[in-house]
C-alpha positions as CSV (number, residue, x, y, z in Angstrom):
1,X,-14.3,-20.4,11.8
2,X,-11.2,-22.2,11.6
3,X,-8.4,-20.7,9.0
4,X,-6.9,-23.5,6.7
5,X,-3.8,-23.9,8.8
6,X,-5.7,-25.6,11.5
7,X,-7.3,-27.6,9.4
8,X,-4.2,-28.6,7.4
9,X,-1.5,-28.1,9.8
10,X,1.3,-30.7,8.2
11,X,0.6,-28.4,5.3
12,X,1.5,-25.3,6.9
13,X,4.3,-26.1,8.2
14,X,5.8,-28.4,5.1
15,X,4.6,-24.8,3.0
16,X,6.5,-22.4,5.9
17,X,9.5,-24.5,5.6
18,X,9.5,-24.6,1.6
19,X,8.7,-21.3,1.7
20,X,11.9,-20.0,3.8
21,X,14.4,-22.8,2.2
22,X,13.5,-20.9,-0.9
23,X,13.8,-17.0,0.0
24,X,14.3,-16.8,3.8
25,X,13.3,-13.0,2.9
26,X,10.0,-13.5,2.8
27,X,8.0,-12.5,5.4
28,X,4.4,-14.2,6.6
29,X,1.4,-12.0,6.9
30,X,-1.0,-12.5,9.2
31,X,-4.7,-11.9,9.1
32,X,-7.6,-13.5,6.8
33,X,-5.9,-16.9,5.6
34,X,-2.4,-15.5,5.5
35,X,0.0,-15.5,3.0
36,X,3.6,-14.1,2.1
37,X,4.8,-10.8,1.0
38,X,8.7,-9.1,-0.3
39,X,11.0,-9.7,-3.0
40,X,11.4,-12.9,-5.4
41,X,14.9,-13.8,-6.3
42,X,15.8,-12.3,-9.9
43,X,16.9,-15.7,-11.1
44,X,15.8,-18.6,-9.2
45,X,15.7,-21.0,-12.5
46,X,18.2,-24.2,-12.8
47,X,20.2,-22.6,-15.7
48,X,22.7,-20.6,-16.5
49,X,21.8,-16.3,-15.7
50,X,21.6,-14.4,-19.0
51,X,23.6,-11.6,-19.4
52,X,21.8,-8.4,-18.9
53,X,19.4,-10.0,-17.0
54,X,20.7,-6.9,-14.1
55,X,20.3,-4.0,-16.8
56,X,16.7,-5.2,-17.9
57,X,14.8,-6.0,-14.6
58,X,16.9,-3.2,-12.7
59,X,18.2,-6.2,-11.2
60,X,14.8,-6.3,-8.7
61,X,13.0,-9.2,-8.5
62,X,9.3,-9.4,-8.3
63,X,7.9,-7.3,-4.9
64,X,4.8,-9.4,-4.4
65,X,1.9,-10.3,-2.0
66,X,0.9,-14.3,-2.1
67,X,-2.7,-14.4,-0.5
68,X,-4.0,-17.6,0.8
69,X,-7.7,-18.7,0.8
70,X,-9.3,-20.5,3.4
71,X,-10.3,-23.5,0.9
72,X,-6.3,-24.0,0.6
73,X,-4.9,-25.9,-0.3
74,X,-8.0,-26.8,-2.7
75,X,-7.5,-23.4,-4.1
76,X,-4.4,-22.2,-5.0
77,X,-3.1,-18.4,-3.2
78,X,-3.7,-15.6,-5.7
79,X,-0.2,-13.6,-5.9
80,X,-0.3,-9.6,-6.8
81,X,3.0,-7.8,-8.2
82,X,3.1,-4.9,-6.5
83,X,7.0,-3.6,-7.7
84,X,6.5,-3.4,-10.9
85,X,3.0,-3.3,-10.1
86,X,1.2,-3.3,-13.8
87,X,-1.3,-0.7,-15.1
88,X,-5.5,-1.7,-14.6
89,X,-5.7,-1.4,-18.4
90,X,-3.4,-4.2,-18.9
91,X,-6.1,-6.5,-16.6
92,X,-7.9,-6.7,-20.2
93,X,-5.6,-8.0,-22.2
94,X,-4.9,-11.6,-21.9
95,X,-1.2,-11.4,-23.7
96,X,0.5,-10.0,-20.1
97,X,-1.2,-13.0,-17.8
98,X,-3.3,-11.1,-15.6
99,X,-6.3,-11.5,-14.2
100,X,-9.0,-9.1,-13.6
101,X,-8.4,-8.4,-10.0
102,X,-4.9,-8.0,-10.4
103,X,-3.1,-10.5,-9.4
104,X,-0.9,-13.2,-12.1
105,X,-2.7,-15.5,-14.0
106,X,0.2,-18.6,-13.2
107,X,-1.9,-21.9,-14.5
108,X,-3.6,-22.5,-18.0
109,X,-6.4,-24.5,-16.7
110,X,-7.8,-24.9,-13.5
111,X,-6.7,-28.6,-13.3
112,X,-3.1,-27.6,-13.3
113,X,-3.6,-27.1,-9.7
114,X,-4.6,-30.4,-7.5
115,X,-4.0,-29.0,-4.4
116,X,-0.5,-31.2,-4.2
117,X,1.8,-29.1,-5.3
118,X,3.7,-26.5,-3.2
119,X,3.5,-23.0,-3.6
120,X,7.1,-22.1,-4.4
121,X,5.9,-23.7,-7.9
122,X,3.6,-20.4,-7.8
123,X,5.9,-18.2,-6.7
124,X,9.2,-19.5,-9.7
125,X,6.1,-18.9,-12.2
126,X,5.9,-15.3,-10.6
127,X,9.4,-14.6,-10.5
128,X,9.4,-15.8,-14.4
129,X,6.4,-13.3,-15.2
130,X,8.5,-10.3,-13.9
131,X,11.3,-11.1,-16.4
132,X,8.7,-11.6,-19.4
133,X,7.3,-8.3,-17.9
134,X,10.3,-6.6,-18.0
135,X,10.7,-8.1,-22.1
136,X,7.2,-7.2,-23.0
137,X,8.0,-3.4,-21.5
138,X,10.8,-3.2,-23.3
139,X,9.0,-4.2,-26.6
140,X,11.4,-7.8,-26.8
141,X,8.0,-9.9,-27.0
142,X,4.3,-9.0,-27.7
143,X,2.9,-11.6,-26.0
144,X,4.1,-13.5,-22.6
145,X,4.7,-17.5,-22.9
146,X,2.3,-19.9,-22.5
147,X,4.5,-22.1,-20.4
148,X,6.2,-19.1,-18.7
149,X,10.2,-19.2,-18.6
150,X,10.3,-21.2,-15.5
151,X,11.7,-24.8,-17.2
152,X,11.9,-23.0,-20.8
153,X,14.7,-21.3,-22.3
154,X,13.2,-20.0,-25.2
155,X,13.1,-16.2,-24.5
156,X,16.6,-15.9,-22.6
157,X,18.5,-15.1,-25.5
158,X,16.1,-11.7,-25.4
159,X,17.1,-11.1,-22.3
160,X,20.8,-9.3,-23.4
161,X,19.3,-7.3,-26.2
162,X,15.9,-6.4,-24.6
163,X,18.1,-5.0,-21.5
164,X,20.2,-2.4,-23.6
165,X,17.1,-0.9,-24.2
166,X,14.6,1.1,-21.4
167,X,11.2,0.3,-20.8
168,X,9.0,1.8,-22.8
169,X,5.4,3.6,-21.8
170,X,2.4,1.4,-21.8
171,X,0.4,2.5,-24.1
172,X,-3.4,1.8,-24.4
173,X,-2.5,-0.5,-27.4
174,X,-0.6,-2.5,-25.1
C-alpha cells in the first residue's frame, strides 16, 4: 500500500517546507502515514504578545504529536498535546475542545477542512488551544473559544491577570 506522500507528493513537500519555514524545530516522524512531533511556538499570532503570557503558559509552548492519515490530505492529521497533556476525564467535556481519543478538536464542522489548506493552520489553532488551556487551568475562562484565539483578540487581556495566578487542580467538575 502506498502512504499518501506518494500519492500526493507536491503535497508533501509544499507541507515539509511550510512546516519547517514555520518552526524548523519540528521534527518528522516516520512510520504509519507520518507526521510531526516537538514544541509550538508560545506566540506565533500576528499581534502584539500579552504581558504575562511567560508567567501563565510557563513560557512552553504546546509539546505535540501531529499524526497524518493515509486519506490525507482528504482528512485532516489528528494533533495530541502531550506537554500539558490534559486529564482523560476532560475527553468528556466539550468546553476544553477535545475529542475522545485525545487529541484537539481544531475545526467546528467537518467542512472546515477541504483538503486545501495547510497544516500550519492546524498546528496556530493548537498552539492557541494551549494558551486557552493554560486560562481555563488557571480558572480565567470556563469555557474555550469557539473560534480559538488564532485571528481573535478577545481573551488576551486575560492573559496578564490569569498569569499571576497558578494553575489550579482539575477537578471532576471541570
Amino acid at each position: 500500500m502506498a502512504v499518501w506522500w506518494e500519492s500526493e507528493p507536491k503535497r508533501y513537500e509544499r507541507e515539509r517546507r511550510e512546516v519547517l519555514d514555520w518552526c524548523p524545530s519540528l521534527t518528522w516522524i516516520e512510520g504509519d502515514a507520518g507526521g510531526w512531533r516537538g514544541d509550538l511556538p508560545v506566540w506565533p499570532f500576528d499581534r502584539p504578545r500579552p504581558e504575562g503570557l511567560d508567567v501563565l503558559t510557563s513560557d512552553r509552548g504546546l509539546l505535540m504529536e501531529l499524526r497524518y492519515y493515509q486519506s490525507y490530505p482528504m482528512v485532516p492529521p489528528a494533533i495530541f498535546p502531550l506537554d500539558p497533556e490534559p486529564d482523560l476525564l476532560l475527553r468528556t467535556q466539550h468546553r476544553w475542545h477535545l475529542s475522545g481519543d485525545g487529541s484537539l478538536c481544531l475545526l467546528m464542522t467537518p467542512e472546515q477542512w477541504t483538503g486545501r489548506e495547510s497544516v500550519v493552520d492546524l498546528l496556530l489553532k493548537a498552539a492557541g488551544w494551549r494558551i486557552e488551556y493554560a486560562l481555563m487551568r488557571s480558572g480565567a475562562l470556563e469555557a474555550m473559544s469557539e473560534n480559538g484565539i488564532v485571528g481573535d483578540p478577545v481573551h488576551d487581556h486575560l492573559i496578564a491577570d490569569a498569569g499571576k495566578v497558578p494553575e489550579c487542580p482539575t477537578s471532576p467538575s471541570s
